[in-house]
C-alpha positions in Angstrom: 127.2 126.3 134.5 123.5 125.6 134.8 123.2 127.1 131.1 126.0 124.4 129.8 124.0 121.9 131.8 120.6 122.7 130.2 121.8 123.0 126.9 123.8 119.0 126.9 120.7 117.9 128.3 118.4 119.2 125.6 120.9 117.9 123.1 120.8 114.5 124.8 116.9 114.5 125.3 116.9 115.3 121.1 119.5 112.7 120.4 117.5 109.7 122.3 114.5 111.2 120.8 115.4 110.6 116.7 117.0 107.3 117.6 114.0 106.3 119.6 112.0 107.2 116.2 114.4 105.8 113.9 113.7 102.7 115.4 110.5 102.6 115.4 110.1 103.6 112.4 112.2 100.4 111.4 110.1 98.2 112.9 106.6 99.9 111.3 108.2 99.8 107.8 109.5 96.3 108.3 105.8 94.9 109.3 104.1 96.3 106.0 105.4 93.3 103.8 102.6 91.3 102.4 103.4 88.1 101.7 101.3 85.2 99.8 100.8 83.3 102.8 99.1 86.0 104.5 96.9 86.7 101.0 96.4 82.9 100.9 95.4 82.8 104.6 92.7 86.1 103.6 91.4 84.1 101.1 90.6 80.9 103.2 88.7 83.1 106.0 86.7 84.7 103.6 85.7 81.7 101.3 82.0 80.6 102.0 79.1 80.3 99.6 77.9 84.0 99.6 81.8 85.6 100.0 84.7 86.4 99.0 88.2 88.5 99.6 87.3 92.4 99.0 91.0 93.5 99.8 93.9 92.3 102.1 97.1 94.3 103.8 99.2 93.0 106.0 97.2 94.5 108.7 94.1 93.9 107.8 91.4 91.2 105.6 88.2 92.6 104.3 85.6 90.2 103.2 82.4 91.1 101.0 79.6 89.4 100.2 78.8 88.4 96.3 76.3 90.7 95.2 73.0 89.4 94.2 73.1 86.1 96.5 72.0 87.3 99.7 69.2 89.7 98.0 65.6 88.7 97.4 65.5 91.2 93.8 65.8 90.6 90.2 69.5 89.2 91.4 69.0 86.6 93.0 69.9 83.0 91.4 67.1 81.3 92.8 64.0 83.6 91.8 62.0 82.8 89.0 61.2 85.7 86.1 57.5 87.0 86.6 56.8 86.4 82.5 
């Protein structure tokens, strides 16, 4: 008896288990959708004079800075040539 009992529990225990994953596996696939509003909404965070949008998921916004306008080198707009 206690082997029948063991053996319905583990099948039980396995069964709550997959659907337990199977939904949340549902829920992580259905939050990966990137939409424009998020992309637009990227864009407006990252927009100032030395920025811009480097990449955008629907987890996550990375901003990066223009090269050559926060840089004091050959780069930089606002340095005159030494001719």
């Amino acid at each position: 008896m206690s082997n029948e009992h063991s053996a319905s529990f583990a099948l039980v225990s396995k069964i709550v288990f997959y659907i337990c994953f199977s939904i949340v596996l549902c829920f992580w696939i259905s939050s990966c959708r990137l939409n424009e509003k998020i992309i637009t909404e990227c864009k407006n965070s990252c927009k100032t004079f030395s920025s811009h949008m480097r990449s955008v998921t629907s987890r996550e916004c990375e901003c990066s800075s223009l090269p050559g306008l926060e840089t004091n080198g050959q780069n930089d707009l606002w340095v005159l040539p030494n001719n």
